[in-house]
VOTIPA-343534 format. One line per 10 residues: number of its first residue (from 1); their letters; for each residue x, y, z of C-alpha. Coordinates in pm, whole numbers. Layout:
% residues N
NUM	A	X:Y:Z | ...
END
This chain:
% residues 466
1	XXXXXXXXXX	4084:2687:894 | 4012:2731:513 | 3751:2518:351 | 3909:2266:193 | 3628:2148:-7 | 3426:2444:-215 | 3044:2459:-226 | 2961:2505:-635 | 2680:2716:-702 | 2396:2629:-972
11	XXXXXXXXXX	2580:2848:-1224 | 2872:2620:-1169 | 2697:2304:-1217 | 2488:2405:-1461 | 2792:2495:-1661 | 2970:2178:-1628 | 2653:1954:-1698 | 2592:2123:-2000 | 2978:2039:-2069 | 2901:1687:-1996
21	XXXXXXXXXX	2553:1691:-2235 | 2709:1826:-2513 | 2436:1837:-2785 | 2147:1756:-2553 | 1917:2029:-2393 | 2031:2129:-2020 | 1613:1995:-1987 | 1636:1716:-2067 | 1760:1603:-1763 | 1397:1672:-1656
31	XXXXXXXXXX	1175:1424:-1629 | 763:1442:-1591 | 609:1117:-1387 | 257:987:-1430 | 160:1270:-1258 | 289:1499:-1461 | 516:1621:-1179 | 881:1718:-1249 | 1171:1549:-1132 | 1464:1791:-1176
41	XXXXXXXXXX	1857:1652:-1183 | 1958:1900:-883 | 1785:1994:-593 | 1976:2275:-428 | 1914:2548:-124 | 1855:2815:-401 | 1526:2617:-463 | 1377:2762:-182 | 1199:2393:-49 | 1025:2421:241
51	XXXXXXXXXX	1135:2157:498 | 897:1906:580 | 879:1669:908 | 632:1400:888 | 748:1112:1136 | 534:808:1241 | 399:920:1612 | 440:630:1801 | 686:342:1804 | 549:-10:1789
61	XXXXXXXXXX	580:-211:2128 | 944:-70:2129 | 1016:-157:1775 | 995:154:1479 | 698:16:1313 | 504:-283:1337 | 608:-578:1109 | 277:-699:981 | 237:-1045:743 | -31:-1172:525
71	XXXXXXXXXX	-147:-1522:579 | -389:-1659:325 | -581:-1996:410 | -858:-2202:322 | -779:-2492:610 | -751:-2393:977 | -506:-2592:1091 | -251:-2498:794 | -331:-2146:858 | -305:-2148:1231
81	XXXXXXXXXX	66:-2307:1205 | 163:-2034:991 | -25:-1754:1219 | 242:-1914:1456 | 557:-1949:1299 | 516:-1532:1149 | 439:-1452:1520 | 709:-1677:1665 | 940:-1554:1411 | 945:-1222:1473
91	XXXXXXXXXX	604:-1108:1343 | 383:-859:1583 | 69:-875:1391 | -97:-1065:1122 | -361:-1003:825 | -577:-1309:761 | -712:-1375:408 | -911:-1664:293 | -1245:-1926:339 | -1125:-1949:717
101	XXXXXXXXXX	-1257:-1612:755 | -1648:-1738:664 | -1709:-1823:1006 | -1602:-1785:1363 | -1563:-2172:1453 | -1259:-2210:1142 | -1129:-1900:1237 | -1118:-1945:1655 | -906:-2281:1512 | -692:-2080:1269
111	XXXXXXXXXX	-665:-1819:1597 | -590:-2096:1871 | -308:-2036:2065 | -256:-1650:1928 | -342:-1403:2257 | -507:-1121:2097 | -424:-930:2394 | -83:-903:2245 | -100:-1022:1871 | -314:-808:1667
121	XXXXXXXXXX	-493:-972:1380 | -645:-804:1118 | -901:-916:824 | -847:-898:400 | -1206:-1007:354 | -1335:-736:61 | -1684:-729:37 | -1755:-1009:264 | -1585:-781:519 | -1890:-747:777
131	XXXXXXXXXX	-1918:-1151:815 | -1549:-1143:858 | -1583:-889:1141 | -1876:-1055:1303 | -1666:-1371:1339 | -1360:-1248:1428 | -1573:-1003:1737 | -1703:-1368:1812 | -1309:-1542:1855 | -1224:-1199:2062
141	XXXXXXXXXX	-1468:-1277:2320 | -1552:-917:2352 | -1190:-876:2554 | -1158:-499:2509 | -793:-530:2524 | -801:-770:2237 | -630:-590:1937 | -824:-636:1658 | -814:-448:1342 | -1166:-546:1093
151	XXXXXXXXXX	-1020:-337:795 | -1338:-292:655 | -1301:-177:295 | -1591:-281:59 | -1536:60:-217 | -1193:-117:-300 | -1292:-462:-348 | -1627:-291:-542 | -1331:-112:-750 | -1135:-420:-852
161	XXXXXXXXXX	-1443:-659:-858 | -1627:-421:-1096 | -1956:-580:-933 | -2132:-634:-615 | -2382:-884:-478 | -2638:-589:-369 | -2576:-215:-451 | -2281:-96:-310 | -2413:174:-108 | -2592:-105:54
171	XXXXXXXXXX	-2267:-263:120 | -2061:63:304 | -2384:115:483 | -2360:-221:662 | -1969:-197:667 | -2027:105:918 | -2307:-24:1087 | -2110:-351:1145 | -1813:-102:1269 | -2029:84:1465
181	XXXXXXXXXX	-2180:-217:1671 | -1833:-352:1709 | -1716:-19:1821 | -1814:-39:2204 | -1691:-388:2300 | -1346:-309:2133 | -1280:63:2165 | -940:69:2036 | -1028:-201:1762 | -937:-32:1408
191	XXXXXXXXXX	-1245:-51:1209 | -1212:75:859 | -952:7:587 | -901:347:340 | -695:205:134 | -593:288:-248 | -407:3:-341 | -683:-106:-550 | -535:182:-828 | -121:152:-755
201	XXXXXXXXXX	-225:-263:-842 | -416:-138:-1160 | -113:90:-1256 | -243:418:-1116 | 7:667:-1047 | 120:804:-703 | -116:1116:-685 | -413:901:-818 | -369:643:-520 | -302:874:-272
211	XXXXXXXXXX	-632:1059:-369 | -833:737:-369 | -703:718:-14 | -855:1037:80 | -1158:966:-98 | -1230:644:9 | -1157:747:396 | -1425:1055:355 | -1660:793:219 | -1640:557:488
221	XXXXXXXXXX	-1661:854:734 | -1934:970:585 | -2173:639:624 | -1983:579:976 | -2224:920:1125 | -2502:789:915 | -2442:459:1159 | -2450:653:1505 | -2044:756:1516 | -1960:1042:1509
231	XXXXXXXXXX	-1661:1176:1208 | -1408:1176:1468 | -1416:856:1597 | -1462:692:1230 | -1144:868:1125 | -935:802:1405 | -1043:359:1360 | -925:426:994 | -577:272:885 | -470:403:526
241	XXXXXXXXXX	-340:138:286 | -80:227:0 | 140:23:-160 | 539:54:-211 | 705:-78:-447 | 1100:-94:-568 | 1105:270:-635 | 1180:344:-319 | 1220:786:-307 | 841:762:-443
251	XXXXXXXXXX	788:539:-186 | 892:684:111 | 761:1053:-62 | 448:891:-91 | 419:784:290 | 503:1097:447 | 255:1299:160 | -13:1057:294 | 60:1196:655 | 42:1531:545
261	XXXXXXXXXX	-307:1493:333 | -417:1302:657 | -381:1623:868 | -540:1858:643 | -814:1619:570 | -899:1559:1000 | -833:1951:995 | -1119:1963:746 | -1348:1732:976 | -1274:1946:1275
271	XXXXXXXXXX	-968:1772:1498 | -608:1616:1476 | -532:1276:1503 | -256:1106:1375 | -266:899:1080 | -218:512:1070 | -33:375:764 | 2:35:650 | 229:16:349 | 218:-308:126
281	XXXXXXXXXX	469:-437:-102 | 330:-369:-482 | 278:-706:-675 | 230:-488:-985 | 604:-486:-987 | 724:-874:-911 | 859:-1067:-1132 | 690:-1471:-1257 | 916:-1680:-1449 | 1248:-1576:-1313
291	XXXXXXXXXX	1098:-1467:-916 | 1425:-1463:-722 | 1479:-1084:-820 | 1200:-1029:-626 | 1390:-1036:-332 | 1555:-685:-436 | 1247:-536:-523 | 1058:-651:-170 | 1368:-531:15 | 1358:-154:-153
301	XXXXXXXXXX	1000:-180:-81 | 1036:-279:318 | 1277:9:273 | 1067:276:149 | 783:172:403 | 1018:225:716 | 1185:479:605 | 888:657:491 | 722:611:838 | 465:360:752
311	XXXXXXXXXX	326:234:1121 | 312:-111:988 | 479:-254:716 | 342:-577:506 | 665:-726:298 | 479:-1019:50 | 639:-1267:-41 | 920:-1289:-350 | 672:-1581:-542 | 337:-1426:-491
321	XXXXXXXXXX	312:-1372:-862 | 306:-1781:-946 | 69:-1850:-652 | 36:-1854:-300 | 365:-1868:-131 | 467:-2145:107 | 642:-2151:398 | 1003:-2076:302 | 883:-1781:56 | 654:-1674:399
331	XXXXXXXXXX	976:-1659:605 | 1208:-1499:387 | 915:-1224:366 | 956:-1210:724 | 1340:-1169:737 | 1335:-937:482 | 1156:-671:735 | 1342:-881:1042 | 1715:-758:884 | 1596:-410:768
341	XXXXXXXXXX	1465:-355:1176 | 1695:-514:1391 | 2059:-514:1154 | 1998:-216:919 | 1793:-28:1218 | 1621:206:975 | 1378:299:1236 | 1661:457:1462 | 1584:788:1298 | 1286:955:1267
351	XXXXXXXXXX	1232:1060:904 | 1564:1054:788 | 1423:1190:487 | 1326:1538:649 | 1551:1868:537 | 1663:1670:208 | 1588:1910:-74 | 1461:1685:-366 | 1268:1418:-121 | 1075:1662:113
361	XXXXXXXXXX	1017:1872:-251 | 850:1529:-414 | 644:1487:-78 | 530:1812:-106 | 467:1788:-470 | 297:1467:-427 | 46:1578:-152 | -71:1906:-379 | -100:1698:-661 | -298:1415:-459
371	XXXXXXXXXX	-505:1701:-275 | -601:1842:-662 | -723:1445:-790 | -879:1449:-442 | -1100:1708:-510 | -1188:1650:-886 | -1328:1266:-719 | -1530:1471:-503 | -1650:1716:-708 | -1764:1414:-915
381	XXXXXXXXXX	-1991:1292:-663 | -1773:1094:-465 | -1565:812:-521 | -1884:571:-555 | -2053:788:-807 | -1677:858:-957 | -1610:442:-1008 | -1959:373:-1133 | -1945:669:-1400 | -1645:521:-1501
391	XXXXXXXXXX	-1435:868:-1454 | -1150:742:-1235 | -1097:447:-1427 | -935:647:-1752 | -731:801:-1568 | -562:521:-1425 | -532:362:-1755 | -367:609:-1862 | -149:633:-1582 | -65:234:-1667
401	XXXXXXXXXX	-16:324:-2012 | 307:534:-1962 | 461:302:-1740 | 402:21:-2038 | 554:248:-2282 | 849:338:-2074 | 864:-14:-2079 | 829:-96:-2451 | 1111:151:-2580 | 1334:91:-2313
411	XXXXXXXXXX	1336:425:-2080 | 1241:163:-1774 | 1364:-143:-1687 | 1271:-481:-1540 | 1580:-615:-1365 | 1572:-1032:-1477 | 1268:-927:-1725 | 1399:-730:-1961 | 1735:-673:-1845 | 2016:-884:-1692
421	XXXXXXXXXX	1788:-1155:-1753 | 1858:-1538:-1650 | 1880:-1780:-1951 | 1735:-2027:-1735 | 1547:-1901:-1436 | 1463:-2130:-1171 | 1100:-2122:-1022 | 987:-2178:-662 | 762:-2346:-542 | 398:-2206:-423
431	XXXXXXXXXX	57:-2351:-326 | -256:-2360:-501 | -465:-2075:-480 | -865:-2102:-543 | -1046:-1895:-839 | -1231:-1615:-662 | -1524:-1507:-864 | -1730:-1166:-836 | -2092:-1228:-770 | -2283:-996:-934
441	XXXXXXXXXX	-2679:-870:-873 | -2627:-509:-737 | -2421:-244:-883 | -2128:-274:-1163 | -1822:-47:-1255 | -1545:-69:-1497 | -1279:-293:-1297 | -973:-182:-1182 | -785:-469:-1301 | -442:-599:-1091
451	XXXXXXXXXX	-180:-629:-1318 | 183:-664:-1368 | 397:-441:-1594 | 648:-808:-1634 | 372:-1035:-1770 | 381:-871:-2138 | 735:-952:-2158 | 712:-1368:-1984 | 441:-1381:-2213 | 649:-1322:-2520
461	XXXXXX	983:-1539:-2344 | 750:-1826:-2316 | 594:-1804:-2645 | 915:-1776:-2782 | 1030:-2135:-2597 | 1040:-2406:-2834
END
């Protein structure tokens, strides 16, 4: 039977695009990122891409990937109801945040009726992370089936602090020998966090937060056999943390790069292990005044995690930029990942994005480019000696800076911010949310700042409101 539908060749659609163009340049359908990378308008065999196939290793108790929420909490008994509705709702592990985590007695009432057996729970603490651990090793009653994941991170809250309480070598060095001690009464307990959020939330590019990643996990390694462990076993208790946000191709190209860095870097330690990802929704990109166009931006994140191959997947919630969110904003976090699991079923496939010409060439390009910022922090000393010095911090303002201008004259868009925006927006509602201040005494570093690319423009909406 004759093909009824021809293939065109480049030369064909290269002659009919620059039909379409007109006057403009057949390049400037090219477009460099933060990184500097190209994105090209057609992604054909006759680009000679290498096929990549990066899938998460494991399901999650039967499910793709585990659907993970953040609960943040100063009381016990507010916090515990909430630990209970997620994991009654469809939840399969929570990350606790908040004063609850000070001591073991608030957070065994924050904890009571959660078997950690089956529920794993998992600490936000920053550089309070060791007394986090200790009391949350306390609540576990050293059950060594207890799933418990201390995420201890201290170099990222040190990054977006810009201060500690004692020098911050001080700080990793009892991180890992808190992780260490912990180690043998929960052997498959995750210890350490290696996450780069810290620079996606400051407006670091892609390449720059995948290399903090790297950095940060060597790091942590690294004082982990100065604790007793050995390289391998620190590395294989490491979960990575990035962040997704509404751009969901960079997303997803960005989860399966991490899983490719993650294998050379283990190769470069001596063994294989799979990595663990947890991908977080970005707040960099949501939305204050008008917050219900959120809800798009969360779901394209959720989608870009699974998709991607993220093991677990954190989905905020739609008004974390006006506060902490309450209950209903909690929930609809929740359903967000419940509908992209169980009615879209994105996790029937594993990586869906393998043998697709442009995606598995931005993964690629992403992981060479995050291997090349990788090595430049390490050839710097190290990503402590790299955020003191102040080195990595230009970069990622820079980074920031094209996103703001993309911004300012238009090239990028805020949906409800500065386009298709609501005349009058309707707010929801959120809790109150302490100060947190940085205590000082040990070292300093220029911060990585959070920010978000829509407060420039609320600012000016508001100050234009009579």
């Amino acid at each position: 039977m004759a093909n009824l539908f021809d293939t065109p060749s480049p030369s064909q659609w290269r002659e009919l695009a620059q039909k379409a163009l007109k006057d403009r340049p057949l390049e400037s359908l090219v477009h460099l990122d933060a990184d500097q990378l190209a994105v090209r308008p057609l992604y054909a065999e006759a680009t000679t891409v290498e096929p990549i196939f990066a899938p998460r290793p494991t399901d999650a108790e039967g499910r793709a990937w585990d659907l993970r929420t953040l609960v943040e909490g100063d009381a016990p008994d507010a916090v515990n109801a909430a630990v209970l509705a997620d994991l009654t709702g469809g939840a399969a592990s929570v990350i606790l945040k908040g004063a609850i985590l000070n001591d073991s007695e608030p957070l065994a009432r924050a904890l009571d009726g959660v078997a950690l057996e089956l529920a794993a729970v998992g600490l936000d603490a920053g550089l309070d992370g060791p007394d986090a651990a200790n009391a949350l090793a306390v609540v576990g009653k050293g059950s060594p089936r207890a799933k418990l994941m201390f995420h201890l991170d201290p170099l990222s809250a040190f990054a977006e602090a810009a201060a500690s309480p004692r020098p911050i070598a001080a700080h990793l060095e009892l991180a890992a020998n808190t992780a260490a001690r912990h180690a043998g009464a929960y052997p498959d307990a995750s210890l350490f966090m290696a996450s780069g959020r810290v620079v996606h939330e400051a407006g670091g590019s892609n390449a720059q937060e995948l290399a903090f990643v790297l950095a940060n996990a060597v790091a942590l390694a690294r004082a982990a056999t100065e604790a007793g462990m050995t390289a391998e076993a620190a590395l294989r208790a490491t979960v990575l943390g990035v962040s997704v946000d509404a751009e969901y191709f960079d997303g997803l190209a960005k989860v399966r790069a991490l899983r490719m860095l993650w294998k050379t870097l283990a190769g470069a330690f001596g063994f294989e292990a799979p990595a663990m990802i947890e991908a977080r929704s970005s707040r960099r990109m949501l939305s204050r005044i008008d917050p219900w166009p959120n809800l798009l931006r969360l779901t394209a994140a959720g989608f870009a995690g699974a998709v991607g191959g993220a093991d677990a997947v954190v989905v905020d919630a739609f008004s974390r930029a006006a506060g902490r969110p309450d209950a209903f904003a909690r929930r609809q976090a929740r359903n967000t990942q419940l509908v992209l699991m169980e009615e879209a079923n994105l996790g029937r496939v594993d990586d869906p994005a393998s043998g697709s010409w442009y995606l598995d060439a931005r993964t690629r390009d992403l992981a060479e480019a995050a291997w090349a910022e990788f090595q430049i922090i390490q050839a710097e000393g190290g990503l402590i000696e790299a955020l003191k010095g102040g080195l990595i911090q230009p970069r990622v303002a820079r980074a920031r800076a094209l996103r703001e201008q993309a911004l300012a004259n238009g090239s990028a868009q805020i949906v409800g911010v500065t386009k298709y925006v609501d005349p009058e927006p309707r707010p929801a509602p959120v809790e109150d949310a302490p100060l947190t201040v940085a205590h000082g005494g040990g070292d300093a570093c220029e911060p990585l700042t959070p920010i978000r690319f829509a407060a420039a423009f609320e600012t000016q909406a508001e100050g234009e409101t009579p």
